[in-house]
Structure formats: C-alpha cells, structure tokens
MIDRENTI-532613 format. One record per residue (C-alpha): residue number from 1; x, y, z. Coordinates in pm, 1 decimal. Layout:
! MIDRENTI-532613
<node num="NUM" px="X" py="Y" pz="Z"/>
...
END
This chain:
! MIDRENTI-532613
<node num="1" px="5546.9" py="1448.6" pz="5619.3"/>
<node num="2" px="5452.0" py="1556.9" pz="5252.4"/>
<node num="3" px="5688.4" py="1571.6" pz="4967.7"/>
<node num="4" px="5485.5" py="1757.5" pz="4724.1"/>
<node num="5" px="5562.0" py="1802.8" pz="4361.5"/>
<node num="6" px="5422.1" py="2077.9" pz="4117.5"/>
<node num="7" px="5427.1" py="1981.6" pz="3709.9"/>
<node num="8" px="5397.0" py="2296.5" pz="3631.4"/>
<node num="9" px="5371.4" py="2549.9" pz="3354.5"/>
<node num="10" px="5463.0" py="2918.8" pz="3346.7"/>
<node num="11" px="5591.4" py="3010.1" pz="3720.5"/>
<node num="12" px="5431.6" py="3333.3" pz="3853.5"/>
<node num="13" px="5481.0" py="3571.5" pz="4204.4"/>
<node num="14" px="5117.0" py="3467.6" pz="4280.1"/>
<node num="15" px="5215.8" py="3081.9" pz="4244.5"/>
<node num="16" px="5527.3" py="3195.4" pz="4463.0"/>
<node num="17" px="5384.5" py="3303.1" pz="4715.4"/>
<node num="18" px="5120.4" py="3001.8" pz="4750.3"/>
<node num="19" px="5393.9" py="2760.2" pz="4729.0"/>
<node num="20" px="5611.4" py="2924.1" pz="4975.9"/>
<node num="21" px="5327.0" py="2905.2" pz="5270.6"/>
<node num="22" px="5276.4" py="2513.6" pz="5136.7"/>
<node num="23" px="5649.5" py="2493.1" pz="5236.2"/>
<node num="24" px="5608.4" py="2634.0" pz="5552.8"/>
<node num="25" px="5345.5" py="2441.0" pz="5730.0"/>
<node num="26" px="5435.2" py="2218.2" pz="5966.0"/>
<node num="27" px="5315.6" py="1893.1" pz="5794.9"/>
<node num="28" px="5529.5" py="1947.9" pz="5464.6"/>
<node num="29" px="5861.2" py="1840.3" pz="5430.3"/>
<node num="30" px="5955.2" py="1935.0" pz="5050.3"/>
<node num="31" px="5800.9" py="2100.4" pz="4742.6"/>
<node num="32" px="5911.8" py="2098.5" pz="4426.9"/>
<node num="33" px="5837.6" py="2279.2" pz="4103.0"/>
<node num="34" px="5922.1" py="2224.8" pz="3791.7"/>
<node num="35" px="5797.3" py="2470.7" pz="3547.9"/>
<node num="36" px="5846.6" py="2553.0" pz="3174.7"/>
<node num="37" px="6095.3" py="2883.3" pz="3062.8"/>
<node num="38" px="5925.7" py="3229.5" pz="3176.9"/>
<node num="39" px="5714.0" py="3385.3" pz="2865.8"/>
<node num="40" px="5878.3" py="3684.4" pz="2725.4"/>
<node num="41" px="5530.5" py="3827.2" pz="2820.9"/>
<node num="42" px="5586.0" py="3779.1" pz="3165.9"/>
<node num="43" px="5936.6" py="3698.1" pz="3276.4"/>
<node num="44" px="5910.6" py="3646.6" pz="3648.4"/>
<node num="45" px="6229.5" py="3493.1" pz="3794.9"/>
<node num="46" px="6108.9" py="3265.6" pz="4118.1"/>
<node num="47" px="6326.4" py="3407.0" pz="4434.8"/>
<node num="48" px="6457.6" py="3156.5" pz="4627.4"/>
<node num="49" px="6236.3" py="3050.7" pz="4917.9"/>
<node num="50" px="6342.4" py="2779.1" pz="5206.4"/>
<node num="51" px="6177.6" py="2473.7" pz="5156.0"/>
<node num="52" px="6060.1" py="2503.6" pz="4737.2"/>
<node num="53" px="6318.2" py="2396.4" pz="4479.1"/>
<node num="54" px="6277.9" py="2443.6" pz="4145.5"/>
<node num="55" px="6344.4" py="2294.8" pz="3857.6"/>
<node num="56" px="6322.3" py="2414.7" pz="3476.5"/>
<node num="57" px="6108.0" py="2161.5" pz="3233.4"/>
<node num="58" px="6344.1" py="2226.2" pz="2974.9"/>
<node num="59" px="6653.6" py="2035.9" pz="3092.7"/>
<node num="60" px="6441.0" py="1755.8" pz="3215.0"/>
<node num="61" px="6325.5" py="1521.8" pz="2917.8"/>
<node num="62" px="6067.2" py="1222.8" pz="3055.2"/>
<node num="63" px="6351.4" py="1004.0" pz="3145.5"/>
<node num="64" px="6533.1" py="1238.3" pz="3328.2"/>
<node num="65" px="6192.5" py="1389.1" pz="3475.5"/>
<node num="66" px="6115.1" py="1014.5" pz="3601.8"/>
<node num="67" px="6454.6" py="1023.2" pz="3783.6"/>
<node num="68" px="6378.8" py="1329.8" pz="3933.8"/>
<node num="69" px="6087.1" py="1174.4" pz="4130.9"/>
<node num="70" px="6233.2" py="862.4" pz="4218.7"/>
<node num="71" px="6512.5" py="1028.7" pz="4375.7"/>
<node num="72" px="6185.9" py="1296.1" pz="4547.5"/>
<node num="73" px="5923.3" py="961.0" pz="4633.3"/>
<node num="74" px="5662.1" py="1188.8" pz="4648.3"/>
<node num="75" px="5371.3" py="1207.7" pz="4837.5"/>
<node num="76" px="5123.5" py="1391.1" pz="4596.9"/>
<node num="77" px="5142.7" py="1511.5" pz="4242.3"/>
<node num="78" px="4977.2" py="1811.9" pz="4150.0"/>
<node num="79" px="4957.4" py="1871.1" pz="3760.8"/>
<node num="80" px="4878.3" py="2228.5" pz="3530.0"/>
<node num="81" px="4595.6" py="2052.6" pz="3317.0"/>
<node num="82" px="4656.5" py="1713.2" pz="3083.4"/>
<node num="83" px="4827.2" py="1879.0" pz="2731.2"/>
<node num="84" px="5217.1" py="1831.8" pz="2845.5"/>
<node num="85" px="5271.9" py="1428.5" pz="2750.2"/>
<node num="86" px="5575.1" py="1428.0" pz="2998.6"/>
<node num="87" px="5354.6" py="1507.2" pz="3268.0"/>
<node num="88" px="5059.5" py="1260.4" pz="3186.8"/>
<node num="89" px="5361.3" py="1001.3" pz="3192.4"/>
<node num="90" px="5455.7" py="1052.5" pz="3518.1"/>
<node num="91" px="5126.4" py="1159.0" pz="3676.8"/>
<node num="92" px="4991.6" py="789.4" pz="3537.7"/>
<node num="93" px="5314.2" py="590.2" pz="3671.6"/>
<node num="94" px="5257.7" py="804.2" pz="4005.2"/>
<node num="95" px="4914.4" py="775.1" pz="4030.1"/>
<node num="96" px="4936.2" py="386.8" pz="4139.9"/>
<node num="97" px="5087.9" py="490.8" pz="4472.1"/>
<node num="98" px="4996.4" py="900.2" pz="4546.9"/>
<node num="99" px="4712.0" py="1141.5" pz="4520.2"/>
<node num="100" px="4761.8" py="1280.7" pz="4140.2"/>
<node num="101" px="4568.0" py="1617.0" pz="4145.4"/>
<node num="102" px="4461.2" py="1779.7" pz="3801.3"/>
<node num="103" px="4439.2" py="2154.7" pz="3788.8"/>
<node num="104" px="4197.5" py="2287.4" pz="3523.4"/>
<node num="105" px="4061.9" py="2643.5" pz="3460.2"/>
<node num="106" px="3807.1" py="2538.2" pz="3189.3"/>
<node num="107" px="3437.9" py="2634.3" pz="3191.4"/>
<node num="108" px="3184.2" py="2393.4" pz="3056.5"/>
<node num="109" px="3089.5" py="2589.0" pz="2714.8"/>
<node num="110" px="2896.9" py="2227.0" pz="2569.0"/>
<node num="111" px="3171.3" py="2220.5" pz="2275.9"/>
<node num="112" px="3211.4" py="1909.5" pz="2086.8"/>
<node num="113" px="3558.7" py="1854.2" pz="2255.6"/>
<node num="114" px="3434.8" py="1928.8" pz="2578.9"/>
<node num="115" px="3154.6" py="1633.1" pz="2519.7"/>
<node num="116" px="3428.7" py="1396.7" pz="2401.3"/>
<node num="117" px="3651.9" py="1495.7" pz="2699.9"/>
<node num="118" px="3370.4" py="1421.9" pz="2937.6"/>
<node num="119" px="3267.4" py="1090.7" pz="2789.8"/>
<node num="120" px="3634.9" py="957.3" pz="2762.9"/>
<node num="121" px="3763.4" py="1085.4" pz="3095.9"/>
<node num="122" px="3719.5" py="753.2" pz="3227.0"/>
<node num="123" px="3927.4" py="588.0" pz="2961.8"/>
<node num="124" px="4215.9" py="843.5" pz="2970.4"/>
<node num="125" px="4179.8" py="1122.7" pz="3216.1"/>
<node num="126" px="4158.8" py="904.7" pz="3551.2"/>
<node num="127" px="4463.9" py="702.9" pz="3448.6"/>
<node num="128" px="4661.0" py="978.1" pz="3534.7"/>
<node num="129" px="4444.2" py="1170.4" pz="3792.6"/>
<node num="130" px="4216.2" py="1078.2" pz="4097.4"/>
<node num="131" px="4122.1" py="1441.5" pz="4180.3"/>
<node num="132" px="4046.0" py="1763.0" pz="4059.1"/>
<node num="133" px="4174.4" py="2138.6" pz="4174.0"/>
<node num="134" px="3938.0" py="2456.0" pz="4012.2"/>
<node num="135" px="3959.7" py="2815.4" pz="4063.5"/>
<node num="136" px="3591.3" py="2849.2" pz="4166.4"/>
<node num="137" px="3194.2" py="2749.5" pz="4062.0"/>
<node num="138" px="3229.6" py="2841.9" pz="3711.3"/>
<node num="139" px="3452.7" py="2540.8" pz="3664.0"/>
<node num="140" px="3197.6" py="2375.3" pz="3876.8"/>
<node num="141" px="3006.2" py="2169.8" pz="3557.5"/>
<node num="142" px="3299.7" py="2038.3" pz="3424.0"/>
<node num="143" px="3476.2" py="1918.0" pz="3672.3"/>
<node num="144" px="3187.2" py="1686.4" pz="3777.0"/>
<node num="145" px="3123.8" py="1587.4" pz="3398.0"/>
<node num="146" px="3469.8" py="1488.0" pz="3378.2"/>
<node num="147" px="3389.0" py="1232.5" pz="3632.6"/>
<node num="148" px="3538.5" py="1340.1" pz="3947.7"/>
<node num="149" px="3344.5" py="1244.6" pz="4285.8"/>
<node num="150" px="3258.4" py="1542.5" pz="4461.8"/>
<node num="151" px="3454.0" py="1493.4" pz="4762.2"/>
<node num="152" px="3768.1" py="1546.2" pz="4543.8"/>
<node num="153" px="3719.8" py="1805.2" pz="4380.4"/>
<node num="154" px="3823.6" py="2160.0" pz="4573.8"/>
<node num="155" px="3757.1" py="2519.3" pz="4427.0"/>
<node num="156" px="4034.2" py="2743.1" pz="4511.7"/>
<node num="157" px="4334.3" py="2659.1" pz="4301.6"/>
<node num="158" px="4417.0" py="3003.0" pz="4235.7"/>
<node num="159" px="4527.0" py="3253.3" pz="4474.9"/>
<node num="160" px="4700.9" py="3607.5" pz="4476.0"/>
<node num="161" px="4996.6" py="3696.1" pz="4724.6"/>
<node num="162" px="4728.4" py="3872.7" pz="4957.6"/>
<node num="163" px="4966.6" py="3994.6" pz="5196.5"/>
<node num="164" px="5225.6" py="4174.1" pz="4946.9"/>
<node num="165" px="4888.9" py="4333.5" pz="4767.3"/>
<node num="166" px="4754.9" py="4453.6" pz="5130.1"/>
<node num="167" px="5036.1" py="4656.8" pz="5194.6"/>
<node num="168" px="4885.5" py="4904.0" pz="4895.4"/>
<node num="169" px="4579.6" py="4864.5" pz="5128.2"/>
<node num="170" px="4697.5" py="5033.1" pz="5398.6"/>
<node num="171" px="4762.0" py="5347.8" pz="5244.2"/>
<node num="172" px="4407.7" py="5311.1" pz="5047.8"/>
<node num="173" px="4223.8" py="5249.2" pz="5333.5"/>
<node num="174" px="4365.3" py="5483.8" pz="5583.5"/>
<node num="175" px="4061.1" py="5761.9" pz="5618.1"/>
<node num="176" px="4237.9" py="6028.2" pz="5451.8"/>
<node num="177" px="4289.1" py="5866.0" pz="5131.3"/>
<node num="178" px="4234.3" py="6076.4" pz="4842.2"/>
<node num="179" px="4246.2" py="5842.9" pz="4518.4"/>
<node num="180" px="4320.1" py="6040.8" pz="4171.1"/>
<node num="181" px="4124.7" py="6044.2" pz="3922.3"/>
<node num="182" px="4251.0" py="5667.0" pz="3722.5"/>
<node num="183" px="4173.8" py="5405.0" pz="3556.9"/>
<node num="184" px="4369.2" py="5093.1" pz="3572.7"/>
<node num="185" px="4424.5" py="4803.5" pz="3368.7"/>
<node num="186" px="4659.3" py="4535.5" pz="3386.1"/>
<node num="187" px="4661.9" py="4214.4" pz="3155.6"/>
<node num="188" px="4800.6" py="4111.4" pz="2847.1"/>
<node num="189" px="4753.3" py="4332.5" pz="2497.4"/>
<node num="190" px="4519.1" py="4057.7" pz="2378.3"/>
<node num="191" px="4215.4" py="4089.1" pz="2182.7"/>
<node num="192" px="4068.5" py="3806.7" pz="2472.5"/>
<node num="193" px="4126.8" py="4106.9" pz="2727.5"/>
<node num="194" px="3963.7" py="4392.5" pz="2573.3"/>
<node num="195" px="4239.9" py="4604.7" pz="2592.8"/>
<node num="196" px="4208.0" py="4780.0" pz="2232.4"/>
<node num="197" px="3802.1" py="4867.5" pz="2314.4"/>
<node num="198" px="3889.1" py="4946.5" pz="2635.5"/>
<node num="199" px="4145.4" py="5224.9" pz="2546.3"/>
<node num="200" px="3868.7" py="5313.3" pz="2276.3"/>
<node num="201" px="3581.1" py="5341.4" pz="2508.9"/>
<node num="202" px="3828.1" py="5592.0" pz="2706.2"/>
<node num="203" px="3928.8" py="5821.4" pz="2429.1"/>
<node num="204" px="3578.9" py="5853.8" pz="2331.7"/>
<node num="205" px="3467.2" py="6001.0" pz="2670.1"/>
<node num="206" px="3782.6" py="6121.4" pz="2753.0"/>
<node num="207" px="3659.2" py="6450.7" pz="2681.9"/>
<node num="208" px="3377.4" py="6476.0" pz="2886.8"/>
<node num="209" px="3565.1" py="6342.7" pz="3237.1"/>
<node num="210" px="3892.5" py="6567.0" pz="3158.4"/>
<node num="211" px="4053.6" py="6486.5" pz="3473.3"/>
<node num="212" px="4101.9" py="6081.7" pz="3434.3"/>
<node num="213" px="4358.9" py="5907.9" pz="3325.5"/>
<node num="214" px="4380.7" py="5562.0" pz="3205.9"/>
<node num="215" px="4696.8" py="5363.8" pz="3322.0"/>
<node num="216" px="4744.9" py="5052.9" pz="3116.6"/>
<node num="217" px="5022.0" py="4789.9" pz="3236.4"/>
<node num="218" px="5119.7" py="4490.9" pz="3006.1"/>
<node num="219" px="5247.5" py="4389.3" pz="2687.7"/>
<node num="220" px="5156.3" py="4140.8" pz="2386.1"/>
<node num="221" px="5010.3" py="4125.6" pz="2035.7"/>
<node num="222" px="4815.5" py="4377.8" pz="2039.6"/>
<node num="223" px="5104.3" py="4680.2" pz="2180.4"/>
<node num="224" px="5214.5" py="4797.7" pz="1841.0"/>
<node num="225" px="4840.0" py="4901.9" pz="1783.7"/>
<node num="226" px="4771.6" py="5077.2" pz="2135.0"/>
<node num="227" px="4563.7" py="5349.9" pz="2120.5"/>
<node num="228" px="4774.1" py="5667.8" pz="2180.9"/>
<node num="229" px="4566.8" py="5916.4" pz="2322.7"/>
<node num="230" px="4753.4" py="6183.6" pz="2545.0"/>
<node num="231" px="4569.3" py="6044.0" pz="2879.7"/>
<node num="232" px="4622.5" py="5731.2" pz="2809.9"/>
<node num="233" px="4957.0" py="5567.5" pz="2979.3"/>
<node num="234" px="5114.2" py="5252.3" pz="2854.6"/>
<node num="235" px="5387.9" py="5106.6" pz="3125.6"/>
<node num="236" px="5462.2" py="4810.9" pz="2949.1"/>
<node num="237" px="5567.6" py="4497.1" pz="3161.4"/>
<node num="238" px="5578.1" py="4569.8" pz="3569.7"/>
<node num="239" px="5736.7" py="4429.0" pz="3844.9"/>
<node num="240" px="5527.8" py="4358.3" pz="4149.9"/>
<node num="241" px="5684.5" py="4693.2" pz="4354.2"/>
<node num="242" px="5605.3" py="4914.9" pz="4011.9"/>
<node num="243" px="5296.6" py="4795.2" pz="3991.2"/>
<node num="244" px="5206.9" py="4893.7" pz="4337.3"/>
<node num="245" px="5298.2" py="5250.7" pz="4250.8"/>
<node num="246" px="5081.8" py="5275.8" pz="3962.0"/>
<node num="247" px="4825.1" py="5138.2" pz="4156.2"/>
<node num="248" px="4860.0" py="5313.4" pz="4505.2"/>
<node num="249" px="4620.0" py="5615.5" pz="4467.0"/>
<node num="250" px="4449.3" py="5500.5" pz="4155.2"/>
<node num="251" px="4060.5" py="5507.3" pz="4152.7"/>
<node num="252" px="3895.4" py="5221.6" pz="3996.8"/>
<node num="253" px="4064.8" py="4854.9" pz="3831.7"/>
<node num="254" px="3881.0" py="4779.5" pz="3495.0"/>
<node num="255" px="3885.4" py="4441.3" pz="3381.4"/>
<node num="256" px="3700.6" py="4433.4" pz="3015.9"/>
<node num="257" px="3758.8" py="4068.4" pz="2949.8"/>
<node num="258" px="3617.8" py="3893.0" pz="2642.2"/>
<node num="259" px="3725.9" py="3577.7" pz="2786.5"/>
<node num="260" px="3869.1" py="3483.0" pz="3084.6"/>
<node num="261" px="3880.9" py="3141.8" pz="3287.8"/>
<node num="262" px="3940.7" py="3281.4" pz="3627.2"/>
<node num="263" px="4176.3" py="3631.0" pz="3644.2"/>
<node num="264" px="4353.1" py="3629.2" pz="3951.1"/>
<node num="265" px="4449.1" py="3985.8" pz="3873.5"/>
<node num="266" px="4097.1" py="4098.1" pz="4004.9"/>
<node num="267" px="4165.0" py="3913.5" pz="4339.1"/>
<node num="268" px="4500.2" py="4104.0" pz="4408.0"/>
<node num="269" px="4336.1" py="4424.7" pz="4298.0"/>
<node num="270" px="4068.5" py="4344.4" pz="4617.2"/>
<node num="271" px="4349.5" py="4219.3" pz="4819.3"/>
<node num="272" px="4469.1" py="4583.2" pz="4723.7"/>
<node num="273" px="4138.5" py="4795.1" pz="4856.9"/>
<node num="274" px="4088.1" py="4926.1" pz="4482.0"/>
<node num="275" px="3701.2" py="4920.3" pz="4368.7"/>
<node num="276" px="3674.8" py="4694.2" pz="4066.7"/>
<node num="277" px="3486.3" py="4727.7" pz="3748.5"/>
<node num="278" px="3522.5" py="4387.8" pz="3503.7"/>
<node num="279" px="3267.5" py="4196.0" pz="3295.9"/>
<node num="280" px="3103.0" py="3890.4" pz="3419.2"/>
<node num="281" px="3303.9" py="3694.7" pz="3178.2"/>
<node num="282" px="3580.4" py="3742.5" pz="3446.1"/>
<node num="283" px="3559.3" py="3410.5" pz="3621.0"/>
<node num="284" px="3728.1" py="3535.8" pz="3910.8"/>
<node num="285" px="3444.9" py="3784.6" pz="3931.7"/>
<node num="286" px="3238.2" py="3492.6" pz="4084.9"/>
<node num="287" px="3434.1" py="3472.1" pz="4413.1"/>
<node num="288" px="3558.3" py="3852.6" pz="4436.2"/>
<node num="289" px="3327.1" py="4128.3" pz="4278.2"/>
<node num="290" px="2993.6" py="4173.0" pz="4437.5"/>
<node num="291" px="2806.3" py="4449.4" pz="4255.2"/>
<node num="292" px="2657.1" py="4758.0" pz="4432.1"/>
<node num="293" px="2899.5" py="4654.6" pz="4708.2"/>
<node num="294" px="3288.7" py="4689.6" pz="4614.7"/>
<node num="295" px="3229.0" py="4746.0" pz="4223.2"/>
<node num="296" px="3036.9" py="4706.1" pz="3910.3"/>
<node num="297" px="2991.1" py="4483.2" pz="3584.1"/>
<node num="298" px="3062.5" py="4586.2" pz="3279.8"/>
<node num="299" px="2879.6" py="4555.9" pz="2951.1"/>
<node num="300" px="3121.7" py="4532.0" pz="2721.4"/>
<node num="301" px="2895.2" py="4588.6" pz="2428.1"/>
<node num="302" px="2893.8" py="4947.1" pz="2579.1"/>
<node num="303" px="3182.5" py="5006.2" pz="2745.9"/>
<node num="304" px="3235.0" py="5365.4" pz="2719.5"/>
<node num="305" px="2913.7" py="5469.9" pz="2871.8"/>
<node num="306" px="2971.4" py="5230.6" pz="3126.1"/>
<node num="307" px="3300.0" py="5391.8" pz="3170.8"/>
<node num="308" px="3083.6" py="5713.5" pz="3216.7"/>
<node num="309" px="2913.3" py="5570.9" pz="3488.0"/>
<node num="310" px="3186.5" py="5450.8" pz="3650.9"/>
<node num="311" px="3415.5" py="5768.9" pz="3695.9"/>
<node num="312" px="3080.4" py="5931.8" pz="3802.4"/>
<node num="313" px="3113.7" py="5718.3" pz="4132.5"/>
<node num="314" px="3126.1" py="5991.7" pz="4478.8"/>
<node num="315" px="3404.0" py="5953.5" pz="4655.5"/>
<node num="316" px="3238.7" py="5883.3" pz="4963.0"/>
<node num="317" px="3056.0" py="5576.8" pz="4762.2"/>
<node num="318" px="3423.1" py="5507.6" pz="4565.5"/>
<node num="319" px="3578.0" py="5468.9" pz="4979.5"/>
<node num="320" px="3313.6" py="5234.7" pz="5049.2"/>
<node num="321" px="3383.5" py="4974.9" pz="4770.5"/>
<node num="322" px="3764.3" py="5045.5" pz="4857.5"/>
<node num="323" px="3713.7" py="4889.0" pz="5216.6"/>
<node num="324" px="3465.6" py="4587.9" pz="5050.7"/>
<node num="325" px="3731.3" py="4499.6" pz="4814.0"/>
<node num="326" px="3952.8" py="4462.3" pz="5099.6"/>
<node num="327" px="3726.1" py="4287.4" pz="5273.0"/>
<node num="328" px="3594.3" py="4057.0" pz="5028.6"/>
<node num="329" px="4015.8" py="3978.3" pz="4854.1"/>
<node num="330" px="4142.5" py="3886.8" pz="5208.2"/>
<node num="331" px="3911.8" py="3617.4" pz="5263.6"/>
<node num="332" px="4167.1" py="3359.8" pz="5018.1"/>
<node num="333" px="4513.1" py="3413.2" pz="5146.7"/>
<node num="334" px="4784.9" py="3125.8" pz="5043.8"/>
<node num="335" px="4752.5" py="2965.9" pz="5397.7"/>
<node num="336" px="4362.5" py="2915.6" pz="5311.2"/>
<node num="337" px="4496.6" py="2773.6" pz="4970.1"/>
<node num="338" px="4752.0" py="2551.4" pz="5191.7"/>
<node num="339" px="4483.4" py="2405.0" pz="5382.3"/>
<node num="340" px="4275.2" py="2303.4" pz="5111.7"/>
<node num="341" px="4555.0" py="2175.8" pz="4854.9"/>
<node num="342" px="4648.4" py="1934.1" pz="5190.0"/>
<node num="343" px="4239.5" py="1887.2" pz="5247.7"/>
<node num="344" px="4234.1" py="1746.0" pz="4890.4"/>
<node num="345" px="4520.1" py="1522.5" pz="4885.6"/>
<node num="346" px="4421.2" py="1359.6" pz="5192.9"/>
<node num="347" px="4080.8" py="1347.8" pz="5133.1"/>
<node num="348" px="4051.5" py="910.7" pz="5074.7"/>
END
C-alpha cells in the first residue's frame, strides 16, 4: 500500500480534487500534503477529505519537516519544482529509498539558465529526483534535456475537478440551451494574462456587438487599473459555486495569455461545455483546444478583431463547439491522473 507525500506549494480545488481520488483507490493507504499559506490572490481553504491530511509549510521548518516523514515512511515523494531548499533536503535524503517525482511546468525557451539547468541536472537535479511529472508536450523538450529517461517521465500532472465543472455541462448541453451573449475571463489581473488588452480589445468593439458582455473574474496587480466600461463586469475573486453561475449560460471563455505554462483554467472551462477562444501561448491549449472544432486561437496582436470574429459565431456552430469542449475536457478526469501518478512511481 502507498503512503504518498505531496511537497507542495499553493493548495488549489483542482489539486483537491486530484488528491482526493489518489486517496481513494484501492492501492493507497495515505496522502499527505503539505503546502505553503493560501495567496491572498487565491485563498482556497482545502475541505477535509478521508484519506488526505494536510499540513501547512509554515509551521514545519526542515527539521521538523524530516520528522514528519519519518513518522509517514513514505512510499513516493512527489515535489512542486526544485526552488524550496526544504524540499530538495528531503526529496535527496528520500530519494535513496523511494521514487522522488519532480513536477515542472517549464517550456524549453533555449535561455542561458535553461542551458545551465540542463547541463548540471546530473550534478544537482537527480540527487534529489529520479523522475519527472509535466502538464503536457510543450514541456516535452525540457524534460528530456534535463536528463530524465523517457520511461519516467509522464505528461499529465495537471488536472481540473472534471466532475464538479460537468455539472455546468449539463445545463449547457441539454438541446435547449440558449447561451447569452458573454464573454468570459477568469485569471489573475496580470499583465502575463492579457487581461488589460483584453478588456481594451472589448471596449473598442463594444459598440458594434451591443448585446455582449464581458464577465471578468479575478484579482491582482493590475485591478486598480481595470478598464471600466459599462459592459464590462469585474467579480473579483470567486468561489467554485459563483463561478459556475457566471459561467452557466455564458457564450464563449477567452483566454488572451501572454504567457502561460499550462492553464488548467481552459481544461475546466471544456470540462464545462463552454467553446474556448485563447492564444496558442496557452500551454494547456495543446491537450484541450482544437481549432475549427470546439474553439479558436487568438492573435493577440489583434485581439479585438478577433474578438469580432468570435461573437460573430451562429449559434448552431457556437452548440457544436459546446458539445466538443465537453468532449474533448472529459477525456483527463483525476482518476486518469491517479493512474498515471501510480504508473510513474512504479515504473522501475
């Protein structure tokens, strides 16, 4: 039976919900998380869930983290990326007698730290890790420059809460669905995101389409500069059931990422049956938006007359990326991401 420990950094309801099918499967005994204060950004509060105990990073200095496993013996590590020192510790004392399992979200962009990272892996990396966990091919590169054979490294580490986000499905779906006339966005107010030419691109055709609406849901740097046009709605910070209201009967997400390592935002918004619109620098666009069938990409050196072209989608064409999204989100669920988290770890 596994005793499975997460080092982990900011807990989330996506994370959750992964973790609590881990605990359930048959072959698990124990999981464990222990993950840094909630950002003020996002302050999700973990629910309790039999089987996953939690533990907060800040009351657990190295020594006290280091008594913490020895008390758990566990079976497999599996670590949020290599900056936290505490975690390197342990992961490298652990990594004599478990699987130690790096997570990383990083695209190969050939930057001179990148290059250095790759050529000292060897030196530093693989004392504390044996195997890698990526959200999906655009992590692909790295991953094997870092060193890691390919039968241990698994795509997938990400996952949304499929089942809570196909509930808003089933209402979307059903054949007399009527969506209004919205844009969604949800992500931090980060210049990263795209948020401020986002709710630019809208006000600038906001005449022409007078009907739409864009709902934005979020908060950060950039909220004390939103745009405040009078069809554009700012929610602030949502939990998962507001969310789903916002969301319900609206008619397309947009996603106008500068940068963005995976976004498993635009997975739950498939999960959801809405029809996505997001740049390619999404990098969960790789494993969830197929254009022509359940959305577009977005250029986000033009957005607004991409914008244009999006809220110019028929409804009858609008349905039919609906039920791809669907389709297309429900194919990772966090039993999938069970099986291959345990498929890694016992992979020799």
């Amino acid at each position: 039976m596994h005793r499975i420990v997460f080092l982990h950094s900011e807990w989330s309801s996506y994370f959750g919900a992964c973790t609590a099918a881990l605990a359930a499967h048959p072959e698990v005994a124990s999981v464990h998380v222990i993950h840094w204060e909630p950002s003020a950004e996002a302050p999700f509060s973990p629910p309790e869930v039999a089987g996953v105990v939690h533990h907060r990073k800040s009351t657990l200095p190295r020594q006290a983290l280091e008594h913490l496993l020895e008390g758990i013996q566990p079976t497999a590590l599996v670590v949020s990326g290599w900056m936290e020192g505490d975690y390197l510790a342990v992961a490298r004392h652990w990594r004599k007698t478990a699987p130690v399992v790096l997570c990383m979200d990083n695209r190969w962009r050939g930057t001179v730290r990148q290059h250095i990272a790759a050529r000292t892996a060897p030196i530093h990396l693989h004392r504390s890790f044996d195997r890698i966990w990526i959200p999906g091919t655009p992590q692909l590169e790295f991953a094997e420059r870092l060193g890691f054979p390919q039968q241990r490294i698994a795509m997938g580490v990400y996952c949304a809460d499929a089942h809570v986000f196909s509930g808003v499905a089933a209402t979307r779906l059903n054949p007399d669905f009527l969506p209004q006339p919205r844009l969604v966005f949800i992500g931090r107010y980060a210049p990263e995101k795209g948020i401020a030419e986002l709710q630019d691109a809208f006000a600038s055709v906001a005449d022409a389409f007078p009907d739409w609406q864009l709902h934005c849901i979020g908060t950060g740097a950039l909220w004390a500069t939103r745009n405040q046009h009078s069809r554009t709605f700012h929610h602030g910070f949502l939990q998962q059931d507001a969310i789903h209201r916002v969301i319900r009967d609206a008619a397309v997400f947009v996603m106008p990422s500068v940068t963005e390592p995976w976004g498993v935002v635009l997975h739950e918004m498939a999960c959801a049956g809405l029809p996505l619109s997001a740049t390619p620098d999404v990098g969960a666009s790789a494993a969830f938006l197929e254009p022509g069938i359940n959305g577009t990409f977005l250029d986000r050196h033009n957005l607004a007359h991409e914008l244009a072209q999006v809220m110019q989608v028929s409804l009858t064409e609008r349905a039919a990326q609906g039920r791809a999204s669907h389709r297309i989100g429900m194919s990772y669920t966090p039993a999938l991401w069970t099986l291959r988290l345990l498929d890694l770890i016992q992979t020799p």
